[in-house]
C-alpha positions as CSV (number, residue, x, y, z in Angstrom):
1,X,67.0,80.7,90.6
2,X,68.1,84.3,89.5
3,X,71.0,84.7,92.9
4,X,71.8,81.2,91.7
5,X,72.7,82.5,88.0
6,X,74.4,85.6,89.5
7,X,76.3,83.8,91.8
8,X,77.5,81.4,88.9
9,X,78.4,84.2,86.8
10,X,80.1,86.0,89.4
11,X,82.3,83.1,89.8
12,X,82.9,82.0,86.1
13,X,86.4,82.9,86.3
14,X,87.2,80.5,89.1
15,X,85.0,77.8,87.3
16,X,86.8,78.2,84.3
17,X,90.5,78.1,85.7
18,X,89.9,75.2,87.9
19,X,88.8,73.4,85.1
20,X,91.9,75.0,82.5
21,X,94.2,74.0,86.1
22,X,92.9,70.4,86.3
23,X,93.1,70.3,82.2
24,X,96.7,71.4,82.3
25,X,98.0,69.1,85.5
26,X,96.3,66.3,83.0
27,X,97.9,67.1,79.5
28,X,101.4,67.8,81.8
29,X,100.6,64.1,83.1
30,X,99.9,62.4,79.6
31,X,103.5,64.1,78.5
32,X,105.9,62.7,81.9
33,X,103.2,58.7,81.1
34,X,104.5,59.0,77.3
35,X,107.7,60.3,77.2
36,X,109.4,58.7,80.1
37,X,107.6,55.6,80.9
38,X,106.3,54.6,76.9
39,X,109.0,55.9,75.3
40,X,106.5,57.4,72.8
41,X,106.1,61.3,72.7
42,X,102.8,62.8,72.2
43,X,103.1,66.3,70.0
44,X,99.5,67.4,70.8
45,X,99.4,67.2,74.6
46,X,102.7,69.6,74.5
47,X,101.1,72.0,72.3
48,X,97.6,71.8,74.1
49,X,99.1,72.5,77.1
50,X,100.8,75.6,75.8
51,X,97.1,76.7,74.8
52,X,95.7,75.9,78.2
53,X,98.1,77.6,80.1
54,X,98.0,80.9,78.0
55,X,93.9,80.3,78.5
56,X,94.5,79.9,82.5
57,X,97.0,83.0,83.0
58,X,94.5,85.3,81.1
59,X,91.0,83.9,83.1
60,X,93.4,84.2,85.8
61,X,93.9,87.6,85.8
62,X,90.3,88.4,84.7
63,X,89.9,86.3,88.4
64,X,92.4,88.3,90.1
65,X,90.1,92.0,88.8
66,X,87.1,90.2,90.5
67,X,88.7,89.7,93.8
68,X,90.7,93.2,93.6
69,X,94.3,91.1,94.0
70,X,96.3,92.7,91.3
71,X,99.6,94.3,92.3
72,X,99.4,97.9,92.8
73,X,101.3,100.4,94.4
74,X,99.9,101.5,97.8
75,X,102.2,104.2,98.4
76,X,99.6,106.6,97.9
77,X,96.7,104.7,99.6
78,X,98.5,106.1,102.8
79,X,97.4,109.9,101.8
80,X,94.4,109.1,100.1
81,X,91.3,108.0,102.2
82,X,87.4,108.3,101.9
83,X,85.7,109.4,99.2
84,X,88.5,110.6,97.4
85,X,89.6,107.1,97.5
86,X,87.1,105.8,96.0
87,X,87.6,108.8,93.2
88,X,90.9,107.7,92.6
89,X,90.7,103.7,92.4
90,X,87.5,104.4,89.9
91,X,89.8,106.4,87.4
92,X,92.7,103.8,87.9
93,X,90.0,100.6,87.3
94,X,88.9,102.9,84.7
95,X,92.1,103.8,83.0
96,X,93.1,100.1,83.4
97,X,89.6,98.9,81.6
98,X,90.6,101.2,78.7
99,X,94.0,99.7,78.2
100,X,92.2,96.4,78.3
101,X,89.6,97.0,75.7
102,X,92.2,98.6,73.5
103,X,94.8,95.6,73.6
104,X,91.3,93.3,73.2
105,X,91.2,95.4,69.8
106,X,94.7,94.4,68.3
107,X,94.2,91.2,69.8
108,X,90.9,90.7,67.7
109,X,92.3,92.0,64.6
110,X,94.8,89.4,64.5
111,X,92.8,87.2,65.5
112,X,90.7,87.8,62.2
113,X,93.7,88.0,60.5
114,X,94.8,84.6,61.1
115,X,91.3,83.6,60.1
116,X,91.5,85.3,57.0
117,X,94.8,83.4,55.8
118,X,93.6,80.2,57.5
119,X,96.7,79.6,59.6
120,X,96.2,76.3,61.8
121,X,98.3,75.4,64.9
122,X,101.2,72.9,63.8
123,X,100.0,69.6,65.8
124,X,96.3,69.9,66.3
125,X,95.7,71.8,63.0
126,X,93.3,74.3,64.4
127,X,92.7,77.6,63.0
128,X,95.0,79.7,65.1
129,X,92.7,82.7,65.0
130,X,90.3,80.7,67.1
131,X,93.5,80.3,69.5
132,X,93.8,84.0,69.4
133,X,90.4,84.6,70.5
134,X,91.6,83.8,73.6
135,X,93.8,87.4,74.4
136,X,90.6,89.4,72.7
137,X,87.9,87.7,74.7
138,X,89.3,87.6,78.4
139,X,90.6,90.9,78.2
140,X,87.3,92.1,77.1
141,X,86.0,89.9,80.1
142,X,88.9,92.1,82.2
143,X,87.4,95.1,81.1
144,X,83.7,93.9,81.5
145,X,84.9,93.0,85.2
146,X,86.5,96.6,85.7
147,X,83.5,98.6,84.9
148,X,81.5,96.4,87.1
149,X,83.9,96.7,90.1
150,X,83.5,100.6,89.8
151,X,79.8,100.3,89.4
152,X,79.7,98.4,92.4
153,X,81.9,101.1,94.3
154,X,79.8,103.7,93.2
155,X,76.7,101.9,94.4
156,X,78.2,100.7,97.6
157,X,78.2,97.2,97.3
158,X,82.1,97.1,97.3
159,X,82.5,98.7,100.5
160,X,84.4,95.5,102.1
161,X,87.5,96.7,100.0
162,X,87.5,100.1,101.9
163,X,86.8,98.0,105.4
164,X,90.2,98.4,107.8
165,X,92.0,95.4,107.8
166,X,92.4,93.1,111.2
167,X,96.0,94.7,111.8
168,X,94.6,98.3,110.8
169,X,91.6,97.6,113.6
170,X,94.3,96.2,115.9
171,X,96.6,99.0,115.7
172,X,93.7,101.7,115.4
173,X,92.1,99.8,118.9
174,X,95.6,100.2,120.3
175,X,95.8,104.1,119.7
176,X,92.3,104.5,121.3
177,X,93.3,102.9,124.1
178,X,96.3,104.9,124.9
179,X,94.6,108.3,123.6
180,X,96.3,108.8,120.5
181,X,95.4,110.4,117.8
């Protein structure tokens, strides 16, 4: 029961933006079936949308930290190996987790702010600080999701990131074979 939980919530992220994907294809849908074949536009499923999408781009990239996809620059991946490595992408996950948690700040300030004055969304009339949440809450779950990526490096249980790659095995079986160094 308990690898069944940790698998679940190791995966939220990919739960969450298939169903915000799915969600958004819909709401898209609804807007093309109204507008074009009804004649009739529908004001909420355009600004839904907008919502969803902003929703799936941020869970997105909370997705993208768990499976260590981000764009980086490798340049110096090529000088760095080993433990030294491993050093070096903890500060960067690091660093990145602190920019996270400190745009997650702002991002809940105005949230609160928008609260305060009871601003609501123009078609669907929600409070738009409860929109807002959104930017403060996935990029704490971005930050969350940094730590745990250098906890697992430190603890060895990421060690399939620092694995060579089926080209890198390839060319590295290649050189033995020949005698290079």
């Amino acid at each position: 029961m308990n690898d069944k939980k940790t698998s679940f919530l190791d995966n939220i992220e990919e739960y969450i933006s298939t169903f915000l994907f799915i969600a958004l294809i819909i709401l898209c849908f609804l807007q093309i079936l109204f507008r074009f074949v009804f004649n009739f536009s529908l004001s909420w499923t355009e600004e839904l949308s907008r919502y969803v999408f902003i929703a799936l781009v941020y869970f997105s990239a909370s997705l993208a930290v768990v499976r260590g996809a981000h764009v980086r620059v490798e340049v110096i991946d090529g000088f760095v190996k080993g433990r030294n490595k491993k050093i070096l992408d903890s500060i960067i996950d690091l660093s990145f987790a602190g920019f996270m948690v400190w745009v997650g700040y702002y991002g809940l300030e105005l949230s609160v702010d928008a609260l305060a004055i009871e601003q609501t969304t123009p078609a669907l009339e929600w409070q738009a600080g409860w929109v807002y949440a959104i930017i403060p809450f996935t990029f704490y779950l971005i930050a969350l999701r940094l730590v745990q990526r250098v906890y697992r490096r430190v603890t060895g249980k990421l060690e399939q990131e620092y694995a060579l790659s089926e080209a890198e095995e390839a060319l590295q079986k290649i050189k033995d074979e020949r005698g290079d160094k």
